[in-house]
C-alpha positions as CSV (number, residue, x, y, z in Angstrom):
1,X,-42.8,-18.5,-18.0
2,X,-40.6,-16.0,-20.0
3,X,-38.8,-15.1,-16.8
4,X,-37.8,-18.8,-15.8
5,X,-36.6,-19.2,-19.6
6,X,-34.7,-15.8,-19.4
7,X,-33.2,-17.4,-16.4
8,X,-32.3,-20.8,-17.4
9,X,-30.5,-19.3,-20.5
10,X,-28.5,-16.9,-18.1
11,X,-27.5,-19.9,-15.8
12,X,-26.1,-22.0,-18.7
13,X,-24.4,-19.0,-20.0
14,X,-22.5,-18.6,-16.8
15,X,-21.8,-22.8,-16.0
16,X,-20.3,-23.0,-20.1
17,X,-20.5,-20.0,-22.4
18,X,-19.6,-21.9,-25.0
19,X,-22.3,-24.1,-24.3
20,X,-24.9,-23.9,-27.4
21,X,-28.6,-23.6,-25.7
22,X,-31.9,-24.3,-27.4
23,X,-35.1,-23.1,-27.3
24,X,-38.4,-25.2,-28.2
25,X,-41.4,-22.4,-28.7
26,X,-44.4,-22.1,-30.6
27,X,-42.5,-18.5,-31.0
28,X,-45.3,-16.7,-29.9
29,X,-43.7,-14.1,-27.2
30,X,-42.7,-10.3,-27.8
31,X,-39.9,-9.1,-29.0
32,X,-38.4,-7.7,-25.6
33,X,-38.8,-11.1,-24.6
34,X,-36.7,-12.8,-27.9
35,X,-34.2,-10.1,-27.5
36,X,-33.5,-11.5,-23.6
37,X,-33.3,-14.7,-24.4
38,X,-30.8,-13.8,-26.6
39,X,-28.8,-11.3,-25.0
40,X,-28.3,-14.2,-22.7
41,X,-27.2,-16.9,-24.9
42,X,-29.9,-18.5,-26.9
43,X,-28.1,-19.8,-29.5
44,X,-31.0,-21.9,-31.8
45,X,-34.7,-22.1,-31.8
46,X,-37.2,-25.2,-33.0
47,X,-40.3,-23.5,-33.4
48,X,-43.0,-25.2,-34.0
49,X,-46.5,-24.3,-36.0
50,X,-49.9,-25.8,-35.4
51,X,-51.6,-24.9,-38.4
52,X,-51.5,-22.2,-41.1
53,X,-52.8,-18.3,-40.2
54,X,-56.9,-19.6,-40.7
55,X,-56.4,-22.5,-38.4
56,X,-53.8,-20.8,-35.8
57,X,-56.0,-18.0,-35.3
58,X,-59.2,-20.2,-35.2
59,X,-57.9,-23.0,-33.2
60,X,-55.1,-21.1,-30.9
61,X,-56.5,-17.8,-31.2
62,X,-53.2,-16.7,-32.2
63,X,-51.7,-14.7,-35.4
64,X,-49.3,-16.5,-37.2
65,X,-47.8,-12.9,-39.0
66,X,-46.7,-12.8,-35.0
67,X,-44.6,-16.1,-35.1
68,X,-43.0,-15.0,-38.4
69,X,-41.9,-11.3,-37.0
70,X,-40.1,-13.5,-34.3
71,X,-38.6,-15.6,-37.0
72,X,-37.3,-12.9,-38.9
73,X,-35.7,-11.3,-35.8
74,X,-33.9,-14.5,-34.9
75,X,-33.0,-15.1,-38.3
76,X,-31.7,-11.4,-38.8
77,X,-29.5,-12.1,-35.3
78,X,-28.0,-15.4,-36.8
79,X,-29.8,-18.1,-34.5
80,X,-30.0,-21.3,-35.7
81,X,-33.3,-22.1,-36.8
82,X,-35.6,-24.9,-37.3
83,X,-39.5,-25.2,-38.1
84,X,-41.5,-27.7,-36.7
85,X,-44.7,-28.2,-39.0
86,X,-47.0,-30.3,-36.2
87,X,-49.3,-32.1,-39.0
88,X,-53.2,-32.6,-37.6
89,X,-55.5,-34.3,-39.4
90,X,-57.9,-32.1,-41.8
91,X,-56.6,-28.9,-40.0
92,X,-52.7,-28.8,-41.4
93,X,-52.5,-32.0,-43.6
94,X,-53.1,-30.4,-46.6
95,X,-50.1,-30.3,-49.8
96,X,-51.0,-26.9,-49.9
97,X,-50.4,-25.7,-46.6
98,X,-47.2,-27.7,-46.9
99,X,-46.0,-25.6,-50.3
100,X,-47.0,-22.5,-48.6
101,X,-44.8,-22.5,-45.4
102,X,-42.5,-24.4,-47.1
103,X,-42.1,-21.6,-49.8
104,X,-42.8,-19.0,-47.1
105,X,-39.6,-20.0,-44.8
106,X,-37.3,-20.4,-48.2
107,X,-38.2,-17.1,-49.9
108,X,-38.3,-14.9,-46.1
109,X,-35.5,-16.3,-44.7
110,X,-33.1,-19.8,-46.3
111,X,-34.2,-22.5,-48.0
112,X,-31.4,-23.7,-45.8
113,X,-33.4,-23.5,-42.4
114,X,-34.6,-27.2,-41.6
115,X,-38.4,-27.4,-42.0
116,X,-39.6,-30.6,-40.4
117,X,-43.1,-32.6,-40.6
């Protein structure tokens, strides 16, 4: 999957480099991986969380501290961000969960990223 996105991104690059391209990604990839999609031409990422680190881990099997790491090195090489908060009934509806990654993306990084529900 990584490889076809790697590729995609190179093929826009070449049809219109100044041609913004996109990514949509639960941001869970490594860092080699963020730093090729990059190198050729991501320009923004919507990434989108499932649930807070309890509920990610339990219901994904994934580690949210992960996500954030990619985050920061998107962040740190100016790509557009936005966060995509997918709310689920009793496992990310809570006005807590919503403070804490809304406080968590504003102190890390901007309170100017777009953080949607």
């Amino acid at each position: 999957m990584a490889e076809y996105a790697i590729d995609v991104m190179k093929s826009l690059s070449k049809t219109n480099p100044k041609l913004y391209s996109g990514f949509v990604t639960n941001g869970y990839m490594s860092e080699a991986v963020l730093k090729d999609l990059i190198r050729n031409g991501l320009s923004s990422m919507t990434v989108s969380f499932k649930g807070g680190k309890v509920n990610m881990k339990k219901n994904c099997n994934a580690n949210s501290d992960y996500i954030f790491e990619n985050i920061a090195l998107a962040f740190e090489k100016d790509i557009h961000l936005e966060i995509v908060v997918l709310v689920i009934p009793t496992i990310s509806d809570s006005e807590e969960y919503f403070n804490q990654i809304s406080q968590k993306i504003a102190n890390d990084f901007s309170a100017d990223i777009p953080l949607h529900f």
